[in-house]
N, C-alpha and C positions, 0 to 999 in steps of 0.2 A: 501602846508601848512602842511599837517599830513601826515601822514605815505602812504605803498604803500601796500593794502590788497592782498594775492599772488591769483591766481585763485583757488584754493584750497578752500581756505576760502572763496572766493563769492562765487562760487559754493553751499559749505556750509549755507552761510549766505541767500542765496536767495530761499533755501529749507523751512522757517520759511515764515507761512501766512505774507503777508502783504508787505512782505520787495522785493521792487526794487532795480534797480541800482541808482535810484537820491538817495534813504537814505544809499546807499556803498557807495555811493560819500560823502556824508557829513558823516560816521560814520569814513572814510577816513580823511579827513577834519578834524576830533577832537581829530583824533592817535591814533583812534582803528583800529589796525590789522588781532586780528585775532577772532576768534569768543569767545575763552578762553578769551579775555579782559573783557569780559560782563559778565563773570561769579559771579552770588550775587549781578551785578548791580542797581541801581535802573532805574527805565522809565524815569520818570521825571525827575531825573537829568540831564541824559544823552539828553531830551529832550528840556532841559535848556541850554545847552552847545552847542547843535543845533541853538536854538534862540540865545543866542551871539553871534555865527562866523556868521549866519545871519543880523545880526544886528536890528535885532524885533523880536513880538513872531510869528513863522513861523509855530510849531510844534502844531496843534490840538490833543483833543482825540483818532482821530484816526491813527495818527501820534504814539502818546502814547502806544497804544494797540498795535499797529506792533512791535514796540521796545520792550513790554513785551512777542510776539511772539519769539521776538528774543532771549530775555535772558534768554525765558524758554528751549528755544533747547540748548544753551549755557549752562546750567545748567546738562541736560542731559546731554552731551557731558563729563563732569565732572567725 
């Protein structure tokens, strides 16, 4: 469905608390590639976009807070 994250970047991406390979898979899933995508993002958005390719809400708080794990190293990265 979405893009194709290179190792590189999971690599990268699974350095941030919280974040597994199931949320590479669905951040995959939504056409984020690389960690640069998430740069200024917000959580809940991107938490939202989660629960639609889901097709319910899938994404809890602590779902939430992994993704703000993530866009804060994303933001670093900057």
């Amino acid at each position: 469905m979405g893009g194709v994250i290179s190792e590189d970047e999971r690599k990268s991406m699974l350095r941030a608390h919280s974040i597994g390979p199931k949320m590479i898979h669905y951040l995959e899933d939504i056409g984020i590639e690389r960690l640069a995508d998430l740069e200024g993002a917000d959580p809940h958005q991107i938490a939202m976009r989660i629960d639609m390719l889901v097709g319910r809400k899938h994404m809890n708080s602590l779902g939430v807070a992994a993704l703000r794990n993530l866009i804060e190293l994303a933001n670093t990265k900057a």
